[in-house]
N, C-alpha and C positions, 0 to 999 in steps of 0.2 A: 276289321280294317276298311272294308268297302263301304260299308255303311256310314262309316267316320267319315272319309272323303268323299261324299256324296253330301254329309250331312254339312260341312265345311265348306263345297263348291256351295249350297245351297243358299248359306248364311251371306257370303261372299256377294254371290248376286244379289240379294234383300239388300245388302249393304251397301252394292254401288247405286241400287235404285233409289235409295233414301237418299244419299250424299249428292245425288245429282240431283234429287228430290222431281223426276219422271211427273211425278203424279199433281203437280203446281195446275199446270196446264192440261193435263191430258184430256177435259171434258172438254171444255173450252175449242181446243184443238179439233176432237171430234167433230164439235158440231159446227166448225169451220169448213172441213172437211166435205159433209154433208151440203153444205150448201153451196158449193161449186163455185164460190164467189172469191177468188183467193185475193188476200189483202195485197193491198199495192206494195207496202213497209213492212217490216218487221225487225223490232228494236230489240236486241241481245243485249242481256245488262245484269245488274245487279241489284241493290237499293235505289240507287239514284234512276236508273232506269223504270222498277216498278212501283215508284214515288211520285216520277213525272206524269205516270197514265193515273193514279189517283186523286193527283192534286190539281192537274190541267186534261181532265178525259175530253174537254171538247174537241181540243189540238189533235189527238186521236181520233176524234168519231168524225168528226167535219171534213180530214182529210184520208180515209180510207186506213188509218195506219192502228197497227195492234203494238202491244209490249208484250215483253218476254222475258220482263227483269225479276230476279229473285235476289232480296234481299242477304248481305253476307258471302254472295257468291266469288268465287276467281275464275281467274279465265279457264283452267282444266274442267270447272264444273259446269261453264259452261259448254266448253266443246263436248263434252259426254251426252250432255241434250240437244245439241246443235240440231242433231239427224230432227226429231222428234218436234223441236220448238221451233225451226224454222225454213228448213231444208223439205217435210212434207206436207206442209203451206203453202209452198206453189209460189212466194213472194215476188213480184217487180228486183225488188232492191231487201235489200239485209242493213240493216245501220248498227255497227258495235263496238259496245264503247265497254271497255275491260280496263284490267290494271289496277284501279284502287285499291280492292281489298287483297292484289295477292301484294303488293307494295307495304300494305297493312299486315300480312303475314298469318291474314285470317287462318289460313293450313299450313302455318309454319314458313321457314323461310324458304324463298328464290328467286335467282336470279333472272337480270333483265332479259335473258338470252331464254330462259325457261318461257318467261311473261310472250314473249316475242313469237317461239314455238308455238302457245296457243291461237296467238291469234291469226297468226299467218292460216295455222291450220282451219283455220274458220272460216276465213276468206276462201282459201285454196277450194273447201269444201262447196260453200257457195258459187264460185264460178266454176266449177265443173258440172255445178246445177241450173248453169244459165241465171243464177241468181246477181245480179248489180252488186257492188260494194263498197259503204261508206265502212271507213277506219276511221271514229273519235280520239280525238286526244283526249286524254286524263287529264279532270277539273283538278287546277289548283287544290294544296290542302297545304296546309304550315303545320299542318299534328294531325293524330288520330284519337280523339278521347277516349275509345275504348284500350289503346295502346298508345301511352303515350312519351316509352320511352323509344319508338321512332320518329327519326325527323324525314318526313317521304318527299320536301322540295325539289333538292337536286335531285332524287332519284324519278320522280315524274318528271322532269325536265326531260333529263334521258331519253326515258322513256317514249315518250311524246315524238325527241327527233327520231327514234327507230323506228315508231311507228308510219311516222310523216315519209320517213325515207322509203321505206316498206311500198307505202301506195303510192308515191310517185313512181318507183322502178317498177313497179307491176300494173300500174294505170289504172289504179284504183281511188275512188274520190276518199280527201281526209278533209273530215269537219275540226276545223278549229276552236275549240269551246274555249281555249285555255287563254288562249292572248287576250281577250276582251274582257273575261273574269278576273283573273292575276291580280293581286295586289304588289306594292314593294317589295314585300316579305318572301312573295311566292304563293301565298296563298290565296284562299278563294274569299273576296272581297267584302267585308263585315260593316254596316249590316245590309250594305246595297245585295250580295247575293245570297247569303246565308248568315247563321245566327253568330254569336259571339260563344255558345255554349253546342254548337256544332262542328263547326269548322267543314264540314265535308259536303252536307248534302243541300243544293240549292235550294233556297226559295222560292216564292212565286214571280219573282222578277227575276231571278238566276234563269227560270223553266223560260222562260220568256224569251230572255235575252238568247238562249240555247235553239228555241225554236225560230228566230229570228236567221240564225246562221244557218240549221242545219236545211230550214225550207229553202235557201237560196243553194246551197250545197246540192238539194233532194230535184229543182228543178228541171234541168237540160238531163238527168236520170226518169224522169219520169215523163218527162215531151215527149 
């Protein structure tokens, strides 16, 4: 029996470190670490987060700022790495933009108040660490292609004012991606920011148009 619950906590911990997947970042980190030079930014995210330092790295190297997005993520998977990916970094400022993929129901369904939970807790986490904090709003999307029997408009609308409402009552800065992206429909604008066989994740003028806001957002935070 002892052996059984031992052998069970054991698997348990492998399993949260995979699902949070720890080990993305952890060299990286290290050797962050090591060099005593802590980054001014640090971007908490998902796909669309570690898409942007792929597809535009200069936006990141020119301006002192790292990513921290892992593809497929929600916001719970990201607060589990929070400590780890951005909290012993040493960062200026925290910039996180959540909510897509738990909207998407990437790990099953919940709600806005669930979504709302993590990321308050990310913030809350961050300023107790003297770390700055931007709250993004969730980019338009009119569908999910890999789930397309949700419709996530109105529910990012929501979303977005809980969020917005969130940082103003706690005086925290929120970047606006979504008002300038929006199409009609609600979604995120085809093919000015993304593709017609995407629908979610921007393109090189979407990254653009994003870095456009959040630098003017990132400023009087970083004077």
């Amino acid at each position: 029996m002892i052996s059984t619950l031992f052998g069970s906590q054991a698997q348990d911990r492998f399993s949260i470190n995979a699902y949070a997947d720890f080990a993305k970042y952890a060299s990286a980190n290290d050797s962050l670490k090591r060099s005593d030079v802590p980054p001014k930014v640090v971007f908490m995210g998902n796909s669309i987060t570690e898409a942007w330092v792929n597809m535009r790295p200069s936006f990141f190297e020119d301006h002192g700022f790292i990513g921290r997005g892992i593809g497929g993520q929600v916001s719970h998977q990201m607060l589990l790495r929070f400590q780890a990916d951005v909290i012993d970094l040493n960062p200026q400022v925290v910039v996180i933009l959540a909510g897509t993929n738990d909207i998407a129901q990437n790990s099953g369904p919940v709600t806005i108040d669930q979504i709302m939970n993590n990321i308050e807790a990310m913030a809350s986490l961050a300023k107790g660490n003297k770390i700055k904090v931007v709250l993004c709003s969730v980019l338009p999307a009119i569908g999910f292609p890999w789930f397309p029997e949700i419709s996530p408009a109105s529910l990012i609308i929501t979303l977005n004012e809980r969020i917005q409402q969130y940082a103003e009552t706690n005086e925290f800065v929120y970047a606006d991606y979504y008002s300038t992206m929006v199409d009609s429909k609600g979604g995120l604008k085809v093919p000015e920011y993304t593709s017609a066989d995407d629908l979610v994740h921007p393109n090189a003028n979407g990254y653009a148009v994003m870095e456009e806001v959040l630098l003017v957002t990132l400023k009087p935070l970083l004077d």
